[in-house]
VOGU-3710 file (C-alpha; in Angstrom, 3 decimals, decimal comma):
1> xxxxxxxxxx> 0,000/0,000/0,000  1,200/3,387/-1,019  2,038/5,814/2,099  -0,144/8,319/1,880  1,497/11,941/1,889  -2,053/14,312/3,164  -1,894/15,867/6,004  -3,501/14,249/8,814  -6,779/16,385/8,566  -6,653/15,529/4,776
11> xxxxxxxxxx> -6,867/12,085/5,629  -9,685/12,155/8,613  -11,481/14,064/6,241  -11,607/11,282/3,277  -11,904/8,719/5,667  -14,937/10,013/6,304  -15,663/10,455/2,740  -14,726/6,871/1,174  -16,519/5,139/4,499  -19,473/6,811/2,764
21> xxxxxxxxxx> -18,647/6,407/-0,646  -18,115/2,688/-0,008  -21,048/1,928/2,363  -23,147/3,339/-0,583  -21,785/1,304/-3,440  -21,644/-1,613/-1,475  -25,639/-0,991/-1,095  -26,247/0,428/-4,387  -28,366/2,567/-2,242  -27,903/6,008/-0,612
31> xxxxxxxxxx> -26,797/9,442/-0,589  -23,020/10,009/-1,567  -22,935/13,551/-1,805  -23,678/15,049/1,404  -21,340/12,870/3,088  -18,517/14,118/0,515  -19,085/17,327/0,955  -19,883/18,048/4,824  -17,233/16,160/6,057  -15,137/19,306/6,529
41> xxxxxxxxxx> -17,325/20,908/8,575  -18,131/17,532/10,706  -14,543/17,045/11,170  -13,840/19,921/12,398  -16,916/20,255/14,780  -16,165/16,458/16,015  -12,535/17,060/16,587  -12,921/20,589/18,359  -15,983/21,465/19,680  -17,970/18,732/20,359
51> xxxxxxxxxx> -17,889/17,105/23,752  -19,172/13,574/24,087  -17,999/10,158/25,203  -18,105/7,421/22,684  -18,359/4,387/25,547  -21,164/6,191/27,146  -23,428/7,963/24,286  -25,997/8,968/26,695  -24,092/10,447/29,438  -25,731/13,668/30,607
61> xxxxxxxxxx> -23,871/16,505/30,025  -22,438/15,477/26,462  -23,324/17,852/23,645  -26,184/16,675/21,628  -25,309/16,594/17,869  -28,642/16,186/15,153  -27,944/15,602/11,199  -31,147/16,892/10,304  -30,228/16,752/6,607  -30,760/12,578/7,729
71> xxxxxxxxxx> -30,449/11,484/3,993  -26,520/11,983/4,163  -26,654/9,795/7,377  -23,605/7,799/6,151  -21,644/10,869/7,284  -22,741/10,514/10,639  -22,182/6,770/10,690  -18,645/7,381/9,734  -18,266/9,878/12,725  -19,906/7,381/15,221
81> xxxxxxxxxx> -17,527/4,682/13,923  -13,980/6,492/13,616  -14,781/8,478/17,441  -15,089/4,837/18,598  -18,622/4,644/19,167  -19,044/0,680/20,158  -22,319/1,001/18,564  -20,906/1,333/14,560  -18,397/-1,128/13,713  -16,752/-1,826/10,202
91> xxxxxxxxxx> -19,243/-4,252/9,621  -22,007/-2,461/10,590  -20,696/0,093/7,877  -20,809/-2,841/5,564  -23,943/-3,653/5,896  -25,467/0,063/5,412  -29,328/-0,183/4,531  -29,838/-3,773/5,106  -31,712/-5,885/7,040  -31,209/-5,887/11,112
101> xxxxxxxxxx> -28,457/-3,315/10,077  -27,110/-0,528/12,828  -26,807/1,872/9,703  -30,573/2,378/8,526  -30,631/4,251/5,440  -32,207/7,525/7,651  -30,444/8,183/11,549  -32,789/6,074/13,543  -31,976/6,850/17,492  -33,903/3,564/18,603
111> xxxxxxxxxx> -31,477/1,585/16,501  -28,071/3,357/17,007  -26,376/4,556/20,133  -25,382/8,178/19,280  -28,025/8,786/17,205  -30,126/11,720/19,675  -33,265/11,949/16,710  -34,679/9,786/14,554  -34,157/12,176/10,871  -35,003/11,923/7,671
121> xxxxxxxxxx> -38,197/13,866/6,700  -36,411/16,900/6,197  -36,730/20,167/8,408  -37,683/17,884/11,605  -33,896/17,324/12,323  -33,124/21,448/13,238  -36,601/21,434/14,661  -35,928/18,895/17,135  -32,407/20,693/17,556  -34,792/23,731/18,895
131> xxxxxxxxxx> -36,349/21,017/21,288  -33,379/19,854/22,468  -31,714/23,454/23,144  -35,244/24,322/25,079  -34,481/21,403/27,735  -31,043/22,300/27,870  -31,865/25,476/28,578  -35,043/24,631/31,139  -32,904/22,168/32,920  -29,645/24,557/33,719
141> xxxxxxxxxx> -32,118/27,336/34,660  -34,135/25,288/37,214  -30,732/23,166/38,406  -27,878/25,398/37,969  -26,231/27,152/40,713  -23,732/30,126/41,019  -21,123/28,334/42,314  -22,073/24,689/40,613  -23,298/24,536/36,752  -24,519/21,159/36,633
151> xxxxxxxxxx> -26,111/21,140/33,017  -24,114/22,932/30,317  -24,177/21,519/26,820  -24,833/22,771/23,503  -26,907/21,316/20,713  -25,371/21,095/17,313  -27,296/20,428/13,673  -26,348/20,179/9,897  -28,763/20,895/7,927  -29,284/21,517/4,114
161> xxxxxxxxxx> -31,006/23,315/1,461  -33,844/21,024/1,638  -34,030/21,105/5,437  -34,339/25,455/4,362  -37,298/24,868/2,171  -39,616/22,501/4,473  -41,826/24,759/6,325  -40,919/23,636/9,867  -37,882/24,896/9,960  -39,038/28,365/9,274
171> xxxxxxxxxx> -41,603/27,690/12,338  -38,765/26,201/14,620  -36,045/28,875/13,781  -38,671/31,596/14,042  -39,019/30,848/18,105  -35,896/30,000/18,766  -34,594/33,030/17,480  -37,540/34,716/19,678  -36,524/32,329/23,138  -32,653/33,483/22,091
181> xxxxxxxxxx> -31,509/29,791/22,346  -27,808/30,583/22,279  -26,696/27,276/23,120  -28,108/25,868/19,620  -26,025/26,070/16,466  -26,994/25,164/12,929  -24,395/24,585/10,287  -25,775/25,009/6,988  -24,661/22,835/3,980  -24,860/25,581/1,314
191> xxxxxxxxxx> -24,504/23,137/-1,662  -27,012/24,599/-4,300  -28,015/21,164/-5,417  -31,043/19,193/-4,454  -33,078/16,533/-6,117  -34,212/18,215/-9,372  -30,888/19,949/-10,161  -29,433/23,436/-9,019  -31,947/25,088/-6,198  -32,007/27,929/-8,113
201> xxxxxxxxxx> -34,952/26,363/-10,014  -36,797/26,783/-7,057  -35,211/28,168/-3,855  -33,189/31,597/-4,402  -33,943/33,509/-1,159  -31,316/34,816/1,177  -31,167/32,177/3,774  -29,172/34,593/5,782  -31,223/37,294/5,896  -34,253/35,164/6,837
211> xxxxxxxxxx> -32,005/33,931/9,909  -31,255/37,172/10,707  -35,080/38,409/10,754  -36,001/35,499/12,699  -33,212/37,214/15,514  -30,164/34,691/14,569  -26,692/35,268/14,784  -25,724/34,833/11,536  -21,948/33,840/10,202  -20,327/32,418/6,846
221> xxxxxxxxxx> -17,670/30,446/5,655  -17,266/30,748/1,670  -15,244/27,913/1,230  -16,595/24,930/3,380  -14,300/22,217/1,119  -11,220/23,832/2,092  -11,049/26,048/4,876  -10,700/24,599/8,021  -9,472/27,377/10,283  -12,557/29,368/8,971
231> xxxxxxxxxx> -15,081/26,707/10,133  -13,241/26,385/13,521  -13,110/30,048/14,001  -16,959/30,546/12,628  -17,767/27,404/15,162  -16,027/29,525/18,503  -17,505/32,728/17,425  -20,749/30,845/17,465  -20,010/29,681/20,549  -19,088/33,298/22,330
241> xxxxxxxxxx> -22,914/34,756/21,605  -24,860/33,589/24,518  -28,122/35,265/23,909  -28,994/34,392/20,383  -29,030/30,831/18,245  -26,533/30,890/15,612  -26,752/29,777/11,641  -22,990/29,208/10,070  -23,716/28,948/5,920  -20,656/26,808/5,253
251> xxxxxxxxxx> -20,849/27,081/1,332  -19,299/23,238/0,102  -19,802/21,194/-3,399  -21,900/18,382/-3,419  -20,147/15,018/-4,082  -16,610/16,941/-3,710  -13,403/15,259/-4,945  -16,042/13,144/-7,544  -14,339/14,584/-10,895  -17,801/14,088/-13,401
261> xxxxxxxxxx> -20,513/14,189/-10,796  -19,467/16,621/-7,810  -21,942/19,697/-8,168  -24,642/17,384/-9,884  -28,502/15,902/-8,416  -26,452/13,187/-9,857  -24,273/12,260/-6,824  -27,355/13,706/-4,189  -29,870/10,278/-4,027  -27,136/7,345/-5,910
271> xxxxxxxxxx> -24,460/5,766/-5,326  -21,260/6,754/-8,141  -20,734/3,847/-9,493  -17,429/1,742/-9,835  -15,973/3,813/-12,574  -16,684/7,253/-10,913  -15,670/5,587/-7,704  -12,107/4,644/-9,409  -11,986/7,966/-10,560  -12,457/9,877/-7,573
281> xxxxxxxxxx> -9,822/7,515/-5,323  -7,314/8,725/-7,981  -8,671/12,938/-7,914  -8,041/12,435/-4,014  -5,189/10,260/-3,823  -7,096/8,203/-2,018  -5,018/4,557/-2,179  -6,818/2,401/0,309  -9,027/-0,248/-0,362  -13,019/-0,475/0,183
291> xxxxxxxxxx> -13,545/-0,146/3,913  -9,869/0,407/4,801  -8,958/3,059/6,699  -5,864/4,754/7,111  -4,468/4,172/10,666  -2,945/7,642/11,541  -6,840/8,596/10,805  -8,257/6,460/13,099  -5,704/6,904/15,818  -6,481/10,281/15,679
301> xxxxxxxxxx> -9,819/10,126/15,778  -10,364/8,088/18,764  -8,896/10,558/20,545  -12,203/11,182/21,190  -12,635/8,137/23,756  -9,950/9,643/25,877  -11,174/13,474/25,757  -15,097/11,914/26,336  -13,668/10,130/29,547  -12,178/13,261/30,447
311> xxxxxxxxxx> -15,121/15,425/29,880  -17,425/13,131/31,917  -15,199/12,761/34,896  -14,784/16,509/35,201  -18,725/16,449/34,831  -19,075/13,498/37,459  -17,200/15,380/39,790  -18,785/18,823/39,509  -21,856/15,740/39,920  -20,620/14,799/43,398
321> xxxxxxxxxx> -19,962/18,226/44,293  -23,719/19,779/43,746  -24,984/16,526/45,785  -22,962/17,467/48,762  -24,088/21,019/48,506  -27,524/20,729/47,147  -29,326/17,141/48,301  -32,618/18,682/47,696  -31,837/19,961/44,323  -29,682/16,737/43,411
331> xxxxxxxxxx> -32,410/14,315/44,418  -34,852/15,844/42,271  -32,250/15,973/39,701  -31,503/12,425/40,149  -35,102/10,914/39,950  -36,412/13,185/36,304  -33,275/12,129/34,822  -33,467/8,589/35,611  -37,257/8,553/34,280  -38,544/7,607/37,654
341> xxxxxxxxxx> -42,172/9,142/39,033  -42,344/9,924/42,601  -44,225/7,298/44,505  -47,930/8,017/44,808  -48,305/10,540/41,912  -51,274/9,519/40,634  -53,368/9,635/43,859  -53,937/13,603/42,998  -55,703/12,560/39,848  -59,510/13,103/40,432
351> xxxxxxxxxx> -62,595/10,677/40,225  -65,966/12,075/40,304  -69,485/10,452/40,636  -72,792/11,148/38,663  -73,673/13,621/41,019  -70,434/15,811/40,117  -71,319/18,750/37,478  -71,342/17,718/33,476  -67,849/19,526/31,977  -65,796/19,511/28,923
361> xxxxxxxxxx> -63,186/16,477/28,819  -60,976/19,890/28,286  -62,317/21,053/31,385  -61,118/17,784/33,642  -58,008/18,058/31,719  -56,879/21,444/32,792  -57,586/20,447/36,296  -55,297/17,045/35,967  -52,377/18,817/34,435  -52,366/21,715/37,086
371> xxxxxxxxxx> -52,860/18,893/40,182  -50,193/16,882/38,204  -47,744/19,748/38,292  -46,448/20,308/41,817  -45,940/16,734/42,034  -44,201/16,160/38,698  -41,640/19,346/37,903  -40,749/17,711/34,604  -44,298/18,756/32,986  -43,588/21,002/30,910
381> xxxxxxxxxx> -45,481/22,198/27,744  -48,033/24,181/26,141  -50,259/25,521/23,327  -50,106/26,498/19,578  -51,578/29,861/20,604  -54,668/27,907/21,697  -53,904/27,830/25,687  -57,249/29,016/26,806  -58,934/27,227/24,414  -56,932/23,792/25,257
391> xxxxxxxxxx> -56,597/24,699/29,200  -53,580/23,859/29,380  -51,987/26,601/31,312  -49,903/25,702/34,338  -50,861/27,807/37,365  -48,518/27,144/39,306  -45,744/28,560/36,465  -44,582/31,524/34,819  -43,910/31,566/30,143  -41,203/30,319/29,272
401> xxxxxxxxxx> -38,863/33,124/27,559  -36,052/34,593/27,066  -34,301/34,831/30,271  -36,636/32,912/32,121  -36,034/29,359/30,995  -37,161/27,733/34,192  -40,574/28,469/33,360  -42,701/25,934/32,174  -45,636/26,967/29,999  -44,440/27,367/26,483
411> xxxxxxxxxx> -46,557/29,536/23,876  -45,527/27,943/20,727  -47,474/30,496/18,397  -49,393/29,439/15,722  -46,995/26,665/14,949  -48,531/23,158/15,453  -45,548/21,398/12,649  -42,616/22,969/14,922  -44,179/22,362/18,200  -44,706/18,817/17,715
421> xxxxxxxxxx> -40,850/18,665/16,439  -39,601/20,728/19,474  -41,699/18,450/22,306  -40,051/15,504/20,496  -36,430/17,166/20,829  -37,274/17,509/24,447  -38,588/14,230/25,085  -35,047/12,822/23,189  -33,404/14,936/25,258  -32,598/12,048/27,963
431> xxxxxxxxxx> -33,242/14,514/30,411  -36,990/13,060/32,235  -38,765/15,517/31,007  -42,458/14,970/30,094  -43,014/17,317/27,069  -47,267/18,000/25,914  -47,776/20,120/23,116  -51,896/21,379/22,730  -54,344/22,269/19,612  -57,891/21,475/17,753
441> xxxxxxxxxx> -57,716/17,988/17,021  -58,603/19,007/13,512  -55,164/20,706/13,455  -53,342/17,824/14,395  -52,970/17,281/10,456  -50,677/20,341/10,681  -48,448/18,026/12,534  -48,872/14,841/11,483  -45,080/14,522/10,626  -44,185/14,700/13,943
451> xxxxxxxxxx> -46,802/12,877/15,922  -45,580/10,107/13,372  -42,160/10,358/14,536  -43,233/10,638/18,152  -44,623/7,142/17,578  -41,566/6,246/15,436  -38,519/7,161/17,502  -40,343/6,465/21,001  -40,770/10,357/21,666  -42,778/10,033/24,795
461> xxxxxxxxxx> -44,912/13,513/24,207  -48,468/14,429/25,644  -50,824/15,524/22,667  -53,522/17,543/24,285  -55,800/17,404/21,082  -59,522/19,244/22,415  -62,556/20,397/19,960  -62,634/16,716/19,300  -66,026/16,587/17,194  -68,665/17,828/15,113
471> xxxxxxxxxx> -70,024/19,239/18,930  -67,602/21,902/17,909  -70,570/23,350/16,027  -70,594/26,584/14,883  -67,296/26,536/13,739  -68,175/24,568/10,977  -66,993/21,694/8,474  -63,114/23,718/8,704  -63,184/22,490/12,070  -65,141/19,717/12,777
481> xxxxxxxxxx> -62,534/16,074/12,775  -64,294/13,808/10,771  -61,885/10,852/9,782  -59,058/12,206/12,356  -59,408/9,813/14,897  -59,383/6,940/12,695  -55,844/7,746/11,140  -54,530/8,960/14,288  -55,171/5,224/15,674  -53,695/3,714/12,438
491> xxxxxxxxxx> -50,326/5,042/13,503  -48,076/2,492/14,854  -47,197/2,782/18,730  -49,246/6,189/18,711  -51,839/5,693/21,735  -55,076/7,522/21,657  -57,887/8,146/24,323  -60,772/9,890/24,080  -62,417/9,824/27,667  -66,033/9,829/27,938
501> xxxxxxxxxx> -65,774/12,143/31,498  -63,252/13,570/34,372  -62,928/9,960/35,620  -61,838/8,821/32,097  -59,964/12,094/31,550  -57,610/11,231/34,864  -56,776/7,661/33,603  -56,049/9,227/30,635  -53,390/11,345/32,014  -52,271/8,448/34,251
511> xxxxxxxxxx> -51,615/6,142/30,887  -49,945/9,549/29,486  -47,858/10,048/31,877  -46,590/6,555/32,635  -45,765/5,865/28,513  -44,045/8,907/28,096  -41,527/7,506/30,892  -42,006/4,493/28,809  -40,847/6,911/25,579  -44,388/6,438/24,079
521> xxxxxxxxxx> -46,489/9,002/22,730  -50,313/9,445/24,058  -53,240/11,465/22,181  -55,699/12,999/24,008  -58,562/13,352/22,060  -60,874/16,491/24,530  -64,137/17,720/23,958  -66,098/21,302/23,895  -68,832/20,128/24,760  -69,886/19,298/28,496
531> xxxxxxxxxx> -69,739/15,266/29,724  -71,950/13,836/32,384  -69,480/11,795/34,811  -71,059/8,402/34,555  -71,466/5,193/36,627  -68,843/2,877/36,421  -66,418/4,703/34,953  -62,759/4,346/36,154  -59,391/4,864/36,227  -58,055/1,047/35,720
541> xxxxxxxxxx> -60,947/1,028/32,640  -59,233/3,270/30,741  -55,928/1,701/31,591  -57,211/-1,624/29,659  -58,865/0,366/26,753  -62,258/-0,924/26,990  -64,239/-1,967/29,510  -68,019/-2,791/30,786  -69,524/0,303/32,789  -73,462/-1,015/32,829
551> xxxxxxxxxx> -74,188/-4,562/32,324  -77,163/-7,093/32,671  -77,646/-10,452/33,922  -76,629/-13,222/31,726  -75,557/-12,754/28,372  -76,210/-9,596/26,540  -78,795/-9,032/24,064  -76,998/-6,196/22,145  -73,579/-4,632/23,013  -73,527/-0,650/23,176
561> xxxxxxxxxx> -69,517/1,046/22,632  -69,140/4,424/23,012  -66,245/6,782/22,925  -66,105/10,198/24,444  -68,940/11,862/24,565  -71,073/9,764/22,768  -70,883/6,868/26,258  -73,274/8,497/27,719  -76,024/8,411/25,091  -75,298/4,636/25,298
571> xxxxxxxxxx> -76,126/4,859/28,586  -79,246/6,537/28,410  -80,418/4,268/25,262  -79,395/0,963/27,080  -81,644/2,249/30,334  -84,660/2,521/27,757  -83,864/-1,220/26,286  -83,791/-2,367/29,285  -86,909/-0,682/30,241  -88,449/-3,049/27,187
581> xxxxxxxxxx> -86,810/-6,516/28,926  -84,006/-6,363/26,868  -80,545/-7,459/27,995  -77,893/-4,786/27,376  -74,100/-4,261/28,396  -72,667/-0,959/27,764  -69,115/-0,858/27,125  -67,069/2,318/26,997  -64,394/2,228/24,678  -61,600/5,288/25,432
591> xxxxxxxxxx> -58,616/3,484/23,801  -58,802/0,603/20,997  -55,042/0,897/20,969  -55,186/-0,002/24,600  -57,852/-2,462/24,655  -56,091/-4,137/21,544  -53,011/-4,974/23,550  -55,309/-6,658/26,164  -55,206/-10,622/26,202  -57,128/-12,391/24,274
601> xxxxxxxxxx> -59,449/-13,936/27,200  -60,043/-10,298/28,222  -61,014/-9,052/24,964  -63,643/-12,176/25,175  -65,034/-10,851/28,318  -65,795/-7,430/27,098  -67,036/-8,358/23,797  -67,785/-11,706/23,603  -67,935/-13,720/20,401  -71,716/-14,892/21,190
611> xxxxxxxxxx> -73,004/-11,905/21,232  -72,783/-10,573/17,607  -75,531/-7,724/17,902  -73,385/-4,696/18,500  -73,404/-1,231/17,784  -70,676/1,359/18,506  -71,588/5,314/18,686  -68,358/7,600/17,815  -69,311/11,111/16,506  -66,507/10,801/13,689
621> xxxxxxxxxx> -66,086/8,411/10,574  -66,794/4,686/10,705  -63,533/3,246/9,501  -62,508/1,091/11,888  -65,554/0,267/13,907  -66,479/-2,486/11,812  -63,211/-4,876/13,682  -65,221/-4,358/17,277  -68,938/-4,575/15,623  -68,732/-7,315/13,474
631> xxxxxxxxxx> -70,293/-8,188/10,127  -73,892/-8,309/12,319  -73,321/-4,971/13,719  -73,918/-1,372/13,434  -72,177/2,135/13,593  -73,629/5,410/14,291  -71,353/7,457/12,644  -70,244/10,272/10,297  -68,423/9,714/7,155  -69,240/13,016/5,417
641> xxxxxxxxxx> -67,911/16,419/6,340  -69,467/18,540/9,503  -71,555/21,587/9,010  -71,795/24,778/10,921  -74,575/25,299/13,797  -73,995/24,928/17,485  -72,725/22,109/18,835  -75,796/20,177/20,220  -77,816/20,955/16,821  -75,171/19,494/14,659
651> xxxxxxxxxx> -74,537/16,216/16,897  -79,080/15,954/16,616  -78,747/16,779/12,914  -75,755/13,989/12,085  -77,832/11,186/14,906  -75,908/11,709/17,557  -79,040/11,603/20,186  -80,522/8,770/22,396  -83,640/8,479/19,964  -81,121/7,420/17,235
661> xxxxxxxxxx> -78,996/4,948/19,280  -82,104/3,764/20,447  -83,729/3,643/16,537  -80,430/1,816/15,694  -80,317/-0,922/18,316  -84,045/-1,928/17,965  -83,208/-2,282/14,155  -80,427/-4,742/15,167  -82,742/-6,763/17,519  -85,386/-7,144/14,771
//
């Protein structure tokens, strides 16, 4: 083998490079060009700024690094691998984009240690960056002392042109800039290229300025292939302005040292091929075999285990030192970080009898998070400009802003795609904290992306969700969820609840609150409208999904499910049946999700298989209902758009009423 005669950053540099030109031939799959052309700026932020510890990726303190630009995710394999990250070997890099592999073809945190956020749908990445920054910054505000800083880390995130043109990031970088998140740091990949060619067929504002506007500090490095002093320097500049996030443009080619494809869409989405491979091994003087890496590279980048020893020690003993001086502090520090509740938390959540006054499910909801939040400090959360129409206000806090991070209600603006993104940053955080993030269930389609990747990357967030019907009324069809709930439940590992009253409502914070420490997501699905609290209702119902609340002796003419509001017109309706010497069980239904996961001989004792006269109630579509009803069963339903009236007319209009469930279930009888 030749020596090779670059300098030593030369050859870190193209390590990184061929590791991700090879992964990507070898899988005839993947994107070449990032990797090629942002492993300047990664070097030099791996080598000189970033603090972590590759044989402990989740300690604390480390600094959190996000590749939001997560189709180039080979150049952050190549990192984790030649820093000494146990979780990346050779073989892993072999084996990029295959089955079982550690090296997905997006950065998947659930399947890689040192992977903070699942990326990939681009804009999320910087998004969750924000997220991220915001518990940083909560955590050293409420835990810090003068004379001890316990949490002090920043967040780092690459991000391209495409991550620049997705809306969210526009949301996300809009309120950081307004919070003055100085500990956050975006590096931009100014390549010009993205899947259809040059962006100038379709992107040609001044990124800059827009940072700028949105209150960033803003720096730039003009030659991002080259120029590593003026990365480092941008990168400690950065680092000096406390009171602002800052955006570094590093301007770089696309594909660099590729001699017919760099600067192409070419070398963005496909691997080079053999040929252009050859080619660029000889433009870089690159003489090392597929997956062979030069050894003064590697030595020198697993440097990085020693330094990442270092830095935790130092942190471990500035650890020891706030527990001797603050127990109080430390303790609480101790359990949110380790994801433990207190003992007995749940015992403030309220039940309530029939004789308790009828409220919105938003109502009982306000009143569980603000008895929940003395007791659990890590609540933290709030509205997309919708707080007193979600209740979800925390009394006992100040807003969260500039300067007073240790405040825990967060007004997120109208921005339901970045607030979803930023609760999921803090829930990856690794910090304890239990993020919720409120709007109009309706509106939850403005951030589907990232209750998707809640569900995806085990995100334990809270989504308040109220208005959950057409008993939204006068509103109209804009606002009314028709087929919401359905597609919300079709989403993997996403749990949804719609309680039927304040009972219901506190189970449904007690399953919230116990998956997010689980790192699953929960939907709350809240009404307008006011709820009877109802007979039978409980806390452990909810807590299996589905459950009898008014039942009959011996077996069951006709099953009644209900959901949310609609349980209690079941109720009413199976009184009058009975009234006639019919047989009825009523069985509220606040979770299918949950009640799916039930055993199979509970299932059977809820609904059993004999009884095939069934009819659920749901004010919103039908898909779905038919799995619990059964080819002999009914639905009343909606599966047309809502119309504008108050609440109660609309819900008569559409059937919603005890004359139609009643109607309905004689029909099914015969």
């Amino acid at each position: 083998m030749v020596v090779a005669t670059q300098s030593l950053e030369k050859l870190c540099i193209n390590s990184i490079r061929f590791l991700a030109i090879d992964a990507v031939e070898k899988a005839k799959s993947g994107h070449p060009g990032l990797p090629m052309g942002a492993a300047p700026m990664a070097f030099v932020l791996w080598d000189q700024f970033l603090r972590f510890n590759p044989k402990n990726p989740k300690w604390f303190n480390r600094d959190r690094f996000v590749l939001s630009a997560g189709h180039g995710c080979m150049l952050h394999y190549a990192l984790l691998h030649l820093t000494g990250y146990d979780s990346v070997s050779i073989e892993d890099i072999k084996q990029f984009r295959q089955w079982g592999s550690h090296t997905p073809g997006h950065p998947e945190n659930f399947e890689t240690d040192g992977i903070e956020v699942t990326t990939g749908p681009l804009g999320q990445g910087i998004a969750n960056g924000v997220g991220l920054a915001l518990a940083e910054a909560h955590l050293a505000a409420k835990f810090n002392k003068p004379d001890c800083t316990l949490v002090d880390h920043y967040t780092y995130v690459i991000l391209g042109d495409g991550c620049n043109m997705e809306g969210v990031s526009g949301e996300a970088a809009s309120i950081a800039g307004h919070w003055g998140l100085g500990k956050l740091i975006a590096l931009y990949d100014d390549n010009h290229i993205s899947i259809d060619g040059s962006t100038d067929v379709a992107f040609t504002e001044d990124v800059s300025q827009r940072f700028e506007s949105y209150g960033w500090h803003v720096l730039h490095v003009e030659d991002g292939n080259d120029d590593l002093g003026a990365i480092a320097s941008a990168i400690a500049e950065a680092k000096k302005v406390t009171d602002k996030p800052s955006m570094i443009k590093v301007t770089t080619t696309i594909g660099y040292g590729s001699p017919n494809k760099a600067n192409t869409a070419g070398v963005h989405g496909a691997a080079l091929g053999a040929d252009e491979v050859k080619l660029t091994r000889e433009n870089l003087d690159w003489n090392y075999d597929p997956f062979v890496l030069p050894e003064d590279a590697v030595s020198h980048l697993h440097k990085a285990i020693e330094r990442g020893a270092g830095y935790e020690a130092e942190w471990n003993a500035t650890w020891a030192q706030y527990k001797s001086k603050y127990p109080t502090e430390a303790a609480e520090f101790e359990r949110i970080t380790s994801g433990k509740l207190p003992d007995g938390w749940h015992s403030v959540l309220p039940t309530y009898t029939p004789e308790d006054a009828a409220l919105p499910s938003r109502k009982h909801s306000e009143k569980c998070l603000n008895l929940l939040a003395p007791v659990l400090p890590e609540l933290i959360g709030g509205s997309a400009d919708l707080t007193h129409s979600n209740l979800t206000e925390l009394k006992i806090s100040g807003d969260f802003q500039k300067g007073q991070y240790e405040n825990r209600n967060v007004h997120f603006g109208v921005r339901e795609h970045a607030m979803g993104a930023i609760c999921n940053g803090m829930a990856l955080h690794g910090s304890g904290l239990i993020p919720y993030g409120a709007t109009f269930l309706i509106f939850s389609d403005y951030m589907r992306a990232p209750i998707r990747l809640s569900a995806l990357s085990l995100a334990g967030a809270v989504w308040v969700m109220t208005h959950d019907s057409i008993g939204q009324g006068e509103d109209g069809p804009t606002h009314q969820p028709i087929e919401t709930l359905a597609s919300l439940r079709a989403i993997p590992n996403l749990t949804v609840i719609r309680p039927a009253d304040g009972t219901e409502t506190s189970g449904a914070y007690k399953v919230a609150v116990e998956f997010s420490k689980q790192h699953n997501p929960t939907l709350l699905a809240l009404s307008r409208q006011n709820l009877p609290n109802l007979a039978g209702t409980s806390i452990e119902g909810v807590e299996k999904g589905g459950y009898v609340i008014n039942d009959c002796d011996g077996t069951p003419d006709i099953i009644l499910i209900g959901t949310g509001s609609e349980v209690s017109l079941c109720v009413k309706a199976a009184e009058a049946l009975t009234a006639e010497g019919k047989k009825v069980r009523v069985v509220s239904m606040p979770s299918t999700d949950l009640f799916d996961a039930q055993d199979a001989a509970y299932r059977e004792s809820v609904l059993p298989k004999a009884v095939t006269k069934r009819l659920s109630v749901e004010a919103a579509s039908s898909f779905g209902w038919h799995k619990y009803v059964g080819t002999e069963g009914d639905t009343v339903s909606i599966d047309r758009f809502g119309a504008s009236a108050p609440g109660g007319v609309v819900l008569e209009k559409f059937g919603f009423s005890v004359e139609n469930v009643l109607a309905k279930a004689k029909a099914l009888l015969g």
